[in-house]
Backbone bond lengths (Angstrom), bond angles and torsions (degrees), N, CA, C in turn:
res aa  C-N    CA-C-N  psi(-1)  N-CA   C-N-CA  omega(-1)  CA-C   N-CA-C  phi
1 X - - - 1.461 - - 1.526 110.96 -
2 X 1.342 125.49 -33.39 1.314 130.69 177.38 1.438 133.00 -73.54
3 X 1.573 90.07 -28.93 1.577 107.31 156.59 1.177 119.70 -58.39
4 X 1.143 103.78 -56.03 1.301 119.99 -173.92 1.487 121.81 -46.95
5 X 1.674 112.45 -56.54 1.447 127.22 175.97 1.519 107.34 -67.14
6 X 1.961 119.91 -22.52 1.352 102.38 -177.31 1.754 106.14 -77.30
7 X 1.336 119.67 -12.32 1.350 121.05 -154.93 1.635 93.35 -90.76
8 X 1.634 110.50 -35.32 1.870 105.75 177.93 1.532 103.25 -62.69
9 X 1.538 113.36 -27.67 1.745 95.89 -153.93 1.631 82.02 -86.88
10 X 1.584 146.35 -11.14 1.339 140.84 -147.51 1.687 87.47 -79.07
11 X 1.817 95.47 -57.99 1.338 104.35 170.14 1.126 134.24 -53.01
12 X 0.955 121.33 -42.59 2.014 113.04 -177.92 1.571 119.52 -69.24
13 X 2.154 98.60 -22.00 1.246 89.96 172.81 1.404 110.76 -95.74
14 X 1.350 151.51 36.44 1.243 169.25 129.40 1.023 83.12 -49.56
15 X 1.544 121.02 -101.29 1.218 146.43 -153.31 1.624 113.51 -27.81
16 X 1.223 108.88 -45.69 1.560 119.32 -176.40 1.516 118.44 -79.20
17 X 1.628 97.97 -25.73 1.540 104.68 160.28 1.033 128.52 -67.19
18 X 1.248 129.99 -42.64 1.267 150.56 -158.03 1.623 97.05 -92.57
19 X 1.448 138.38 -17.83 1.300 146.40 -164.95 1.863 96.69 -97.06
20 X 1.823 101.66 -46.32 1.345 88.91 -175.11 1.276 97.10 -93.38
21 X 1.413 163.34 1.63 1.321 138.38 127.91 1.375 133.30 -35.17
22 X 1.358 113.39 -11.73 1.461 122.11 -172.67 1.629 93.20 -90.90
23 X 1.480 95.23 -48.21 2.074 109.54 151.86 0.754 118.42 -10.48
24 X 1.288 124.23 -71.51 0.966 137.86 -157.03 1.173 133.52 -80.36
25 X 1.623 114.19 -29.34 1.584 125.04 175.25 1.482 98.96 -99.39
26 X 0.912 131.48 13.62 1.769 128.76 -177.34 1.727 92.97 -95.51
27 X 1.321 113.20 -50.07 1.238 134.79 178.72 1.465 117.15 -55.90
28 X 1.237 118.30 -58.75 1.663 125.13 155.05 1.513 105.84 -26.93
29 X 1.253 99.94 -69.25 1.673 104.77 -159.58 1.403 115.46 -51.50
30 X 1.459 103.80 -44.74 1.651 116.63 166.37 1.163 114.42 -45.76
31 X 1.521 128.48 -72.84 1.356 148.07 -148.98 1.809 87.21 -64.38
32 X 1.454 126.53 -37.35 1.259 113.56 -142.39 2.251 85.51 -88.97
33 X 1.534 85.40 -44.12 1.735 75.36 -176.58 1.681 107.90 -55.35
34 X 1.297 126.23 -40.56 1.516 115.32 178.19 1.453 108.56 -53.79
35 X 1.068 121.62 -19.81 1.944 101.40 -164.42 1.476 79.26 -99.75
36 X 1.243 150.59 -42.84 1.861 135.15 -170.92 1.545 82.60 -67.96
37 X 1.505 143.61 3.80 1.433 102.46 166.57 1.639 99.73 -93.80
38 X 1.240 100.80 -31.03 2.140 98.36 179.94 1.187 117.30 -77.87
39 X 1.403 113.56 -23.61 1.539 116.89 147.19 1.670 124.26 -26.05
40 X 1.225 101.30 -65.47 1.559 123.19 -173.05 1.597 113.00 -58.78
41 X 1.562 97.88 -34.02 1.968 109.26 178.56 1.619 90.55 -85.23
42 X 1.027 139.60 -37.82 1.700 109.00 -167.22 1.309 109.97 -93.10
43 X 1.681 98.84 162.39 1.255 117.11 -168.19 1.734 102.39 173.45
44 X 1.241 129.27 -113.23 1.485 121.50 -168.55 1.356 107.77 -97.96
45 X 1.491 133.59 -177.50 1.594 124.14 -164.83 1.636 118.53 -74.46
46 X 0.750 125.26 121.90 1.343 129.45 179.01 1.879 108.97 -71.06
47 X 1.531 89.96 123.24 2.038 97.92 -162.76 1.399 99.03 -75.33
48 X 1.015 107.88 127.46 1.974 97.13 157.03 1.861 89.97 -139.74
49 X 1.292 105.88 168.17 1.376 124.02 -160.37 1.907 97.97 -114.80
50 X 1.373 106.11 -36.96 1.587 121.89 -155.53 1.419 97.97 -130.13
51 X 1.401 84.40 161.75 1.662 98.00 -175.55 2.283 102.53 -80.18
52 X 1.383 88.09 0.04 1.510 88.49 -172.38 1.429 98.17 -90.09
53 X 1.429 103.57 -41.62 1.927 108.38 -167.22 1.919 92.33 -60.33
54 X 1.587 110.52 -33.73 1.737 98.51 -159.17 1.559 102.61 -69.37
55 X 1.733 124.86 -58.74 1.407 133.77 161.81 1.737 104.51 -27.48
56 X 0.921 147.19 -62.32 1.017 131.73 147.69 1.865 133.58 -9.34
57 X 1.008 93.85 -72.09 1.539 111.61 -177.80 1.582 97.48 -71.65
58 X 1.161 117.97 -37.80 1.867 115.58 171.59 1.437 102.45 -61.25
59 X 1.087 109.02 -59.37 1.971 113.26 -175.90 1.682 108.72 -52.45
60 X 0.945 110.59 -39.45 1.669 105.86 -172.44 1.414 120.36 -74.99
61 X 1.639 107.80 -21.37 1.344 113.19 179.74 1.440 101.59 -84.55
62 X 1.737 122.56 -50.56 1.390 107.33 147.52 1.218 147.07 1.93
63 X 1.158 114.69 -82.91 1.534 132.45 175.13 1.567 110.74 -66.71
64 X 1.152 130.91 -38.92 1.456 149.40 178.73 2.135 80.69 -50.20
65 X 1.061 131.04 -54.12 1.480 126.24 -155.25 1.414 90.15 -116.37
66 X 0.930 115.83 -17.19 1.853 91.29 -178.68 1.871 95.99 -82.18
67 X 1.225 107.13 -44.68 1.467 99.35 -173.03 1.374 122.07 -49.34
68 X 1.770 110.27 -9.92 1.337 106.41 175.95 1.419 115.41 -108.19
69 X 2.013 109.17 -12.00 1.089 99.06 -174.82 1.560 133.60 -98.91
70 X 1.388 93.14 -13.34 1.712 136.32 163.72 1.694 89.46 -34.81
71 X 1.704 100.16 -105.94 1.703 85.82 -163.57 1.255 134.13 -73.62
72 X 1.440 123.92 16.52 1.471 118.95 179.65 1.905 95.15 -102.56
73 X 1.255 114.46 -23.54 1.777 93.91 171.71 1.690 101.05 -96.06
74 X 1.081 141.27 -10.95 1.467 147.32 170.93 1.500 98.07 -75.37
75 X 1.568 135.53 -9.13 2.088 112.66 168.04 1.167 76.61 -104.34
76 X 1.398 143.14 -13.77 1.563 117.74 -169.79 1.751 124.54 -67.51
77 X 1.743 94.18 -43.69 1.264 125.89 167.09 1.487 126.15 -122.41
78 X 1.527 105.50 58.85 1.851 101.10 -176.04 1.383 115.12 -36.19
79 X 1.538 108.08 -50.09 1.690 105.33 174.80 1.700 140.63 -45.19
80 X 1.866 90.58 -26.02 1.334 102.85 -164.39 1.780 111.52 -64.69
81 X 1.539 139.44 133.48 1.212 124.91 137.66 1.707 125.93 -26.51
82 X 1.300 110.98 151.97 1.064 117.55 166.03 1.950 133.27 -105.45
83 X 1.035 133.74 103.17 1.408 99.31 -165.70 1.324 111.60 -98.62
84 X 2.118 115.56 139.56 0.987 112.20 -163.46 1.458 125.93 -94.28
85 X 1.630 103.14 -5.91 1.582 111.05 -176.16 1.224 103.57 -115.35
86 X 1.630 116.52 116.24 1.569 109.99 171.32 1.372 129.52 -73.01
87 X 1.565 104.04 10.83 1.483 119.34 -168.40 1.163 117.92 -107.66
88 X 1.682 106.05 -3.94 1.414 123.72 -174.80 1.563 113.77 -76.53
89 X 1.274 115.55 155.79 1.751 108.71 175.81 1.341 94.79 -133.88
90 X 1.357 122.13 -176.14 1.295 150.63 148.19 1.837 102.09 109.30
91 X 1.217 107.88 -167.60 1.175 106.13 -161.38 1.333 111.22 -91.13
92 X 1.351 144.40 162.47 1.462 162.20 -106.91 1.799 104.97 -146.15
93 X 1.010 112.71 134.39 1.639 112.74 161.11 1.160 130.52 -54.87
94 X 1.437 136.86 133.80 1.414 120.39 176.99 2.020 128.65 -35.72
95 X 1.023 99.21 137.73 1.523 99.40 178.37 1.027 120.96 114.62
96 X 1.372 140.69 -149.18 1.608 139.28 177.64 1.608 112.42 -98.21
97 X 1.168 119.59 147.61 1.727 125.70 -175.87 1.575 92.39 -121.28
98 X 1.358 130.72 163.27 1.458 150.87 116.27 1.573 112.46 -58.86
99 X 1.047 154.18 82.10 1.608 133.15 168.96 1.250 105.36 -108.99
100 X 1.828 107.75 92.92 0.978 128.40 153.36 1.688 162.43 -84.47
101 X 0.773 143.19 64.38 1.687 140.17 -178.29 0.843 129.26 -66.72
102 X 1.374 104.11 110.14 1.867 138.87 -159.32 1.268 122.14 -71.70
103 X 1.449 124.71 -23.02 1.202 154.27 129.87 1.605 121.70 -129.15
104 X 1.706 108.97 107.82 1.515 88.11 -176.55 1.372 88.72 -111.70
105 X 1.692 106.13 143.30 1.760 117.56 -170.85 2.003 93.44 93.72
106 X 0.957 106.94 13.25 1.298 100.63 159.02 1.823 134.78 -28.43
107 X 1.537 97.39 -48.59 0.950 99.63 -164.05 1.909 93.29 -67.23
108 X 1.125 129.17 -48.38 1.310 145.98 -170.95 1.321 106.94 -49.33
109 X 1.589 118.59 -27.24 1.777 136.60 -177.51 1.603 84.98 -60.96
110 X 1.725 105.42 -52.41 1.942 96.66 -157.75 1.478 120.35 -79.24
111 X 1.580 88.26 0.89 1.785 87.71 -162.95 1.435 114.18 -110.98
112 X 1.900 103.81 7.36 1.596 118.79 162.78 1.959 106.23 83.38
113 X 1.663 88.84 15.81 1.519 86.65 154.47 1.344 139.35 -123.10
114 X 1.359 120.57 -165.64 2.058 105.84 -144.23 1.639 83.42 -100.83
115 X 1.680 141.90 4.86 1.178 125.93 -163.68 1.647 93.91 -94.17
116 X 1.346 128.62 94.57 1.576 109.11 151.65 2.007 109.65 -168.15
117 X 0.730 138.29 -165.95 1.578 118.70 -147.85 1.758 90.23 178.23
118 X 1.804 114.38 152.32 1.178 119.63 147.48 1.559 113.35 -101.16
119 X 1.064 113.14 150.91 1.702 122.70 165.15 1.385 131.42 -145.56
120 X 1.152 118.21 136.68 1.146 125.10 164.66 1.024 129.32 -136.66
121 X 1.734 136.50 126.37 1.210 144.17 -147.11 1.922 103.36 -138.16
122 X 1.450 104.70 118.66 1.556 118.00 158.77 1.174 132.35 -54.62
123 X 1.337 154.92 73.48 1.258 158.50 -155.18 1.720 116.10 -105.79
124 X 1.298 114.13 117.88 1.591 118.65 -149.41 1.373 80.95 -122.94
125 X 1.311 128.62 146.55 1.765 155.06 160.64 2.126 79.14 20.72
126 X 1.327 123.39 74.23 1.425 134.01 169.04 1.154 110.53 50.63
127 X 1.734 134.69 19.20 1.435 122.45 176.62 1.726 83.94 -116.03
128 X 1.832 100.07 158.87 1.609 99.33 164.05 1.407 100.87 -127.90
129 X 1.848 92.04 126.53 1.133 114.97 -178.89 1.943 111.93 -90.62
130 X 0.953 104.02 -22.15 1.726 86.97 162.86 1.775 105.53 -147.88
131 X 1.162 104.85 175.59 1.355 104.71 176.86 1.810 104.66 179.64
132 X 1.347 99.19 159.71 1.684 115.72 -156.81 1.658 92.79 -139.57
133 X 1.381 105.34 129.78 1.644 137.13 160.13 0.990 121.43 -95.84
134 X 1.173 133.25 120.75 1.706 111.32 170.79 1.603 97.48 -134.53
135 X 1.471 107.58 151.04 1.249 106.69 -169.92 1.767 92.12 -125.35
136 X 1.202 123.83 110.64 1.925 130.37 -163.23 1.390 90.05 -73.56
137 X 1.511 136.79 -41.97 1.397 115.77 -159.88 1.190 104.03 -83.36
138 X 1.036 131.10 -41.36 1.737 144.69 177.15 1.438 124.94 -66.48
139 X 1.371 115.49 -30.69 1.309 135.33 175.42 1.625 109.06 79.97
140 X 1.105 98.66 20.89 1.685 110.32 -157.85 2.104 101.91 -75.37
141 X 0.918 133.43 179.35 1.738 147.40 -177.51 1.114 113.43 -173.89
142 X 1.331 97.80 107.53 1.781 108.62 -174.59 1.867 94.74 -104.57
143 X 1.580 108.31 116.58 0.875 109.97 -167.26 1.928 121.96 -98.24
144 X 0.938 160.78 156.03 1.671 142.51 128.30 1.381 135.26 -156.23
145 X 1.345 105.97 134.97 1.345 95.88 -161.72 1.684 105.44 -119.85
146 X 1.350 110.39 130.07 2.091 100.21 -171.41 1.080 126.25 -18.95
147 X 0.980 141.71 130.89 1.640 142.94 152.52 1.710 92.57 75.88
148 X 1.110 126.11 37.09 1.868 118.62 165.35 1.010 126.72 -158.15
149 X 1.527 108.08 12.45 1.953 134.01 156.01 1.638 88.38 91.68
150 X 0.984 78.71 159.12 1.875 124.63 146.01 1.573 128.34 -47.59
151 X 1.177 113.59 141.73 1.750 114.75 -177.85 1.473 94.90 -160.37
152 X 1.349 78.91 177.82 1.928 116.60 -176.68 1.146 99.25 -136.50
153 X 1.256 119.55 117.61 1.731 101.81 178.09 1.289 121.76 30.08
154 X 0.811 128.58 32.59 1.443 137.91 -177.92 1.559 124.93 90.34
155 X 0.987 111.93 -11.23 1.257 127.08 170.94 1.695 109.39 -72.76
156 X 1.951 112.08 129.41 1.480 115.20 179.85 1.433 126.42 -48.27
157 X 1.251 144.71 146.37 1.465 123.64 151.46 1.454 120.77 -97.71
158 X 0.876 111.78 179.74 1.267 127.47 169.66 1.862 124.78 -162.86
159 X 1.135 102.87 142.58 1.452 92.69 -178.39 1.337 124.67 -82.76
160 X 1.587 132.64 -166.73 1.319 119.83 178.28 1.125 125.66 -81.66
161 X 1.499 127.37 154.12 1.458 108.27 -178.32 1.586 116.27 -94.04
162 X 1.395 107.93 29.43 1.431 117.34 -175.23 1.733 119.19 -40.30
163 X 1.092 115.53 134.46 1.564 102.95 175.87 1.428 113.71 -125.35
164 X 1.545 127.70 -3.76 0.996 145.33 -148.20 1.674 105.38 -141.92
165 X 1.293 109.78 87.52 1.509 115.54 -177.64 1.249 110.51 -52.72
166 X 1.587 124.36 -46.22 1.410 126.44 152.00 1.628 139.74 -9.00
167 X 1.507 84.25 -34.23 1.817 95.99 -172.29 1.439 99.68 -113.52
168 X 1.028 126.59 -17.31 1.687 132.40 176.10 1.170 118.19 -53.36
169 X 1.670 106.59 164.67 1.333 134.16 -177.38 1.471 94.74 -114.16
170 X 1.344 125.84 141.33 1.394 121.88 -179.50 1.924 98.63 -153.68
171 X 1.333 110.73 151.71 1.412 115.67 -166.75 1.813 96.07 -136.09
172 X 1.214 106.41 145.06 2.120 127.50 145.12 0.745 102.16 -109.10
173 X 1.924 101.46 178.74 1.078 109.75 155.10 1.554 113.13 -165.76
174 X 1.290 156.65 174.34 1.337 129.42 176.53 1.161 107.72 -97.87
175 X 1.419 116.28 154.00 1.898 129.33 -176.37 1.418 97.50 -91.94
176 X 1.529 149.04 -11.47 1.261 127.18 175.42 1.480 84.71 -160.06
177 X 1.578 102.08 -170.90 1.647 108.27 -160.30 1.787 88.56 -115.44
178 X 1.297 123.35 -37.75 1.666 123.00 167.47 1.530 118.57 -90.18
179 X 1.375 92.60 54.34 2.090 90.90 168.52 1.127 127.72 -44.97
180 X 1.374 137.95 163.95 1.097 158.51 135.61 1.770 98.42 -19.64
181 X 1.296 129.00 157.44 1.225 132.40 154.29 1.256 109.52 -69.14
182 X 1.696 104.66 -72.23 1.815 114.81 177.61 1.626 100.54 -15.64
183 X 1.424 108.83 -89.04 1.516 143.99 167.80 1.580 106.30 -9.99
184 X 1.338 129.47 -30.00 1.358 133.34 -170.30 1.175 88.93 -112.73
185 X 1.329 126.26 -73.18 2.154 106.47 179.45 1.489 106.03 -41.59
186 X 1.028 139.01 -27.56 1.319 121.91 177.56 1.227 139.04 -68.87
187 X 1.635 108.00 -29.97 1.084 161.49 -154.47 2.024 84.92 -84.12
188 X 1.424 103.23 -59.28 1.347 114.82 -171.50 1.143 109.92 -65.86
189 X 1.242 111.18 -48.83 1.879 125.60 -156.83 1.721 99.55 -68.49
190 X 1.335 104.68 -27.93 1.554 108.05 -166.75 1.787 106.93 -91.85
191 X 1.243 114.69 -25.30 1.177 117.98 165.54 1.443 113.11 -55.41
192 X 1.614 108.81 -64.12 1.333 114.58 -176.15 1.641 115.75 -46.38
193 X 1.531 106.84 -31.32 1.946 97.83 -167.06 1.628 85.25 -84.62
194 X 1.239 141.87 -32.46 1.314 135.76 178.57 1.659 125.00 -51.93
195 X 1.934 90.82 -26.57 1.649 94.39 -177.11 1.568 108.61 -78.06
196 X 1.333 103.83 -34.66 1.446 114.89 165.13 1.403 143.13 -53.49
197 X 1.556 107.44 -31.03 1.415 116.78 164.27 1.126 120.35 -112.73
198 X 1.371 130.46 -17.53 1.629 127.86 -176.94 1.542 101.44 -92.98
199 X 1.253 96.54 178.47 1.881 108.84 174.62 1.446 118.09 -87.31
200 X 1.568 109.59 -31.60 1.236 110.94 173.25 1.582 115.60 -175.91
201 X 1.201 109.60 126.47 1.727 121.57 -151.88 1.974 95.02 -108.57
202 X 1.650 104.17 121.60 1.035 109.40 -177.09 1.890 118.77 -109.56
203 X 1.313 140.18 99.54 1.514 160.36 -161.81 1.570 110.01 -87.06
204 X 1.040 121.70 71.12 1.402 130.38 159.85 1.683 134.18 -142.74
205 X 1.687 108.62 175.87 1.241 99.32 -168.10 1.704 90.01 -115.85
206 X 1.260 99.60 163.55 1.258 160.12 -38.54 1.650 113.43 -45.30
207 X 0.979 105.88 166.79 1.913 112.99 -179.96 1.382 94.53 -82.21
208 X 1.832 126.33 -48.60 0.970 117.54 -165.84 1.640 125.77 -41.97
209 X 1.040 103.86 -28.26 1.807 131.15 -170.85 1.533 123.93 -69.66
210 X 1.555 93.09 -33.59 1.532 111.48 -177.84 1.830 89.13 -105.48
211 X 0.976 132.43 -34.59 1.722 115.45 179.42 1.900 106.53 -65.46
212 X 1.443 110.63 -34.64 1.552 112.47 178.46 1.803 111.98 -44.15
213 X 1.559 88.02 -42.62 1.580 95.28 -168.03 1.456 122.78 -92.35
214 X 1.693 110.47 -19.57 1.529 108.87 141.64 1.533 110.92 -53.10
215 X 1.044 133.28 -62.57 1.719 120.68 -157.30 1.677 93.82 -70.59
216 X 1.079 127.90 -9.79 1.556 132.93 -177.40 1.505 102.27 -63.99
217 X 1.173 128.34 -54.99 1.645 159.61 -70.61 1.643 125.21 -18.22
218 X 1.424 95.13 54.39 1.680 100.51 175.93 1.141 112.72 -93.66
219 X 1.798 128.02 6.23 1.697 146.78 168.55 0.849 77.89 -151.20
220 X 1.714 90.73 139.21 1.345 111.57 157.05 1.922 142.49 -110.14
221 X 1.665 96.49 26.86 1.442 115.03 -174.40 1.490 100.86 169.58
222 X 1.795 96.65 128.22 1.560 95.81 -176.54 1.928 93.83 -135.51
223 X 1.523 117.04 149.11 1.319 99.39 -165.81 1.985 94.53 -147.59
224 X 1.024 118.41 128.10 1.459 138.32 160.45 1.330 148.08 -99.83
225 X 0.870 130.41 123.32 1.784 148.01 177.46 1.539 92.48 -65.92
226 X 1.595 110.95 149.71 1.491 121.08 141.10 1.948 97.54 39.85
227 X 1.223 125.78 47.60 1.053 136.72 154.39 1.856 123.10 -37.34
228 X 1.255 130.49 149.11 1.625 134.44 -175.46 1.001 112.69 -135.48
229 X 1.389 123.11 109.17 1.657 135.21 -169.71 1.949 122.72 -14.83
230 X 1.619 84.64 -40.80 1.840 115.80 177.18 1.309 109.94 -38.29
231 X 2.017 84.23 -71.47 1.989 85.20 -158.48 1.847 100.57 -99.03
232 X 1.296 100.92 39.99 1.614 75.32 175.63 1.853 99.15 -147.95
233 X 1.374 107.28 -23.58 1.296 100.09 168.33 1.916 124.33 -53.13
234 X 2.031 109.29 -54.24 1.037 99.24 172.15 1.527 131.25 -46.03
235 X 1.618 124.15 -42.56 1.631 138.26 165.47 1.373 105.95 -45.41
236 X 1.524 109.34 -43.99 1.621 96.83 -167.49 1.742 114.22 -53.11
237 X 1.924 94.48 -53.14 1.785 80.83 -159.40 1.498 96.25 -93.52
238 X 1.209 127.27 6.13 1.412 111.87 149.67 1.687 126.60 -61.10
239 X 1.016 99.85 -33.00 1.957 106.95 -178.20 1.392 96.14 -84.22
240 X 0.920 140.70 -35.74 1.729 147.13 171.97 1.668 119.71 -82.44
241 X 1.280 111.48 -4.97 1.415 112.17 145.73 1.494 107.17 -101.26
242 X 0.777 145.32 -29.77 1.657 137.80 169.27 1.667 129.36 -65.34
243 X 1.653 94.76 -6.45 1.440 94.97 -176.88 1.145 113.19 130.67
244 X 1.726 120.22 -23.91 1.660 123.53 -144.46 1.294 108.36 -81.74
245 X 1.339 134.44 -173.31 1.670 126.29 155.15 1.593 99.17 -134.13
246 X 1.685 98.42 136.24 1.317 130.08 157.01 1.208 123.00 -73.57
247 X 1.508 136.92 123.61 1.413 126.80 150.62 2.111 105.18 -141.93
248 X 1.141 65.75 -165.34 1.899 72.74 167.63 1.885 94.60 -100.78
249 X 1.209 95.49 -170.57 2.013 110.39 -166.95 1.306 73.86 -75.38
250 X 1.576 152.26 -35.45 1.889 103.72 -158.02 1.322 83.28 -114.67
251 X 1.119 130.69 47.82 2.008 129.43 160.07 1.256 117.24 47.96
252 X 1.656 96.63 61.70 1.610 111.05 -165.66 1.724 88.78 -130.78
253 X 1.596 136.54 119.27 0.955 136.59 -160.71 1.519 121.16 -44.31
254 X 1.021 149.10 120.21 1.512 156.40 -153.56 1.835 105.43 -104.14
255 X 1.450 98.19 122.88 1.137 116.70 -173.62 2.260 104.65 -151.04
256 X 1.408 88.47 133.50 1.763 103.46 -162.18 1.593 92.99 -43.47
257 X 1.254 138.56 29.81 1.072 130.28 136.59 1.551 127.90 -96.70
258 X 1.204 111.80 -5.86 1.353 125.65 -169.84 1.624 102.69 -58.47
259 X 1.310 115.29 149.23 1.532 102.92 163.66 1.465 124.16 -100.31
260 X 1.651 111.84 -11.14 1.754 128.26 167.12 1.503 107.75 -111.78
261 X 1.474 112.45 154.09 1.016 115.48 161.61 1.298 141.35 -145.86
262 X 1.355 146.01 109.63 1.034 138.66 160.64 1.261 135.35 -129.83
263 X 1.812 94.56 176.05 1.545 115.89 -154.68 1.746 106.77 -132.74
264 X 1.300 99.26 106.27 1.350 93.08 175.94 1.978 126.20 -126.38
265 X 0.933 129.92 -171.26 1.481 125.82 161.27 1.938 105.42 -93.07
266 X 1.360 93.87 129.86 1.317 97.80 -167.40 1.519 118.46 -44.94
267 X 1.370 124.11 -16.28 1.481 127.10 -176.31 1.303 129.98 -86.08
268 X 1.757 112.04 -0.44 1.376 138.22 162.07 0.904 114.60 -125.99
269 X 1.354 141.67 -20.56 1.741 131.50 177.13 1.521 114.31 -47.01
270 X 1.160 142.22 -50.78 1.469 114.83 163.37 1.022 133.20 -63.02
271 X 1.489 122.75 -13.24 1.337 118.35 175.45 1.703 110.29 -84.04
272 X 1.371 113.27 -44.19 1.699 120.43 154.32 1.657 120.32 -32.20
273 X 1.543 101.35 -38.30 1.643 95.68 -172.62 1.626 87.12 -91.42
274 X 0.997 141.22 -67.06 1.424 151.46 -174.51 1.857 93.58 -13.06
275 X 1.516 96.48 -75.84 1.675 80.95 -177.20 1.404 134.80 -92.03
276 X 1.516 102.88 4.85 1.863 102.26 152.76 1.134 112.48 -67.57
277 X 2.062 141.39 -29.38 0.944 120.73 175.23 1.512 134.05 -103.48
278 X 1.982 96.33 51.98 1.656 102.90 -155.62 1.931 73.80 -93.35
């Protein structure tokens, strides 16, 4: 009888793998037609005068990819929630989520530079079990699906085998554009002990961009304040199928409730958390 029940559960978890791999390339296909539509809008800086004309120009690139990404992952998962603020954090309702960003690095879409990406990430009872990168200028697909690694177009990742924070590449970045004050001295203070111990500390937006290249291992530790379900869930289980480790800054397991975050290659992450929490 025990055989028996180990051989149904062997199967069903096949089965569920093999269901969200199907996930997974349904999702590709989507994610990739939304970025040839933001593809098509960039080109030189887009003018706005006001903070109303820029929200604007954020919303349109929005909608430009949600309108495509809305119903092709909504027949995939009729059941699934949708979430509508990519700026939102904390933890999720029971069941399946969409947490998607339609352009994340948006702002970088209007301002005629190469930093910005579509994504969309599967999120089951608060873990994400698959998730899709796409980078439109590069043609690039940062792929992962639970328990079956990381890719590049299909190609494995892996992170760096850095052991020596000393010799590292390390990246921030900010989680919203109206921080906290606290949240922004911190933001500073942690840079500064980083300039001091790493080799070279890298400050830009989106996070998503700098987590690709941890699970790459072209950085080897990337770390955030006041984190948003958006840009940090896809990085997470991409750097954690490649090898990486997740926690919050004092290496206490990290979950979209966390209020710090990081991602490192296992051969510097304590020394990374060590001096974010000097």
């Amino acid at each position: 009888m025990s055989e028996t029940l180990q051989t149904t559960d062997v199967a069903e978890v096949a089965t569920a793998v093999a269901s969200d791999a199907y996930l997974l390339d349904e999702t590709v296909s989507a994610v990739r037609v939304a970025g040839s539509a933001l593809l098509e809008r960039f080109g030189g800086v887009v003018s706005h005068q006001s903070r109303e004309e820029l929200m604007r120009g954020l919303a349109a690139n929005d909608d430009t990819a949600l309108d495509i990404l809305r119903p092709r992952l909504t027949s995939l998962r009729p059941e699934a929630g949708w979430v509508e603020d990519e700026l939102d954090g904390g933890a999720l309702p029971p069941g399946e989520w969409w947490v998607v960003d339609p352009a994340e690095g948006n702002v970088n879409h209007l301002h005629g530079l190469p930093d910005w990406a579509v994504t969309a990430t599967l999120v089951r009872e608060n873990q994400p079990v698959l998730t899709v990168v796409h980078l439109p200028l590069t043609g690039e697909t940062y792929t992962a699906l639970a328990g079956a690694g990381a890719h590049l177009d299909g190609r494995p990742l892996r992170v760096s085998p850095a052991a020596d924070l000393g010799l590292g590449i390390v990246a921030t970045s900010q989680a919203r554009p109206d921080e906290d004050e606290a949240v922004v001295r911190r933001v500073g203070s942690s840079i500064t002990a980083m300039l001091l111990d790493a080799l070279v500390v890298r400050t830009s937006v989106p996070a998503t961009l700098h987590l690709v290249n941890v699970a790459a291992g072209r950085i080897d530790a990337f770390w955030q304040f006041a984190g948003a379900r958006a840009d940090l869930l896809p990085g997470a289980l991409l750097v954690t199928e490649a090898g990486g480790r997740i926690t919050d800054i004092e290496g206490r397991p990290w979950t979209p409730q966390s209020e710090t975050f990081l991602a490192a290659t296992p051969g510097i992450h304590t020394q990374a958390a060590a001096t974010l929490s000097r």
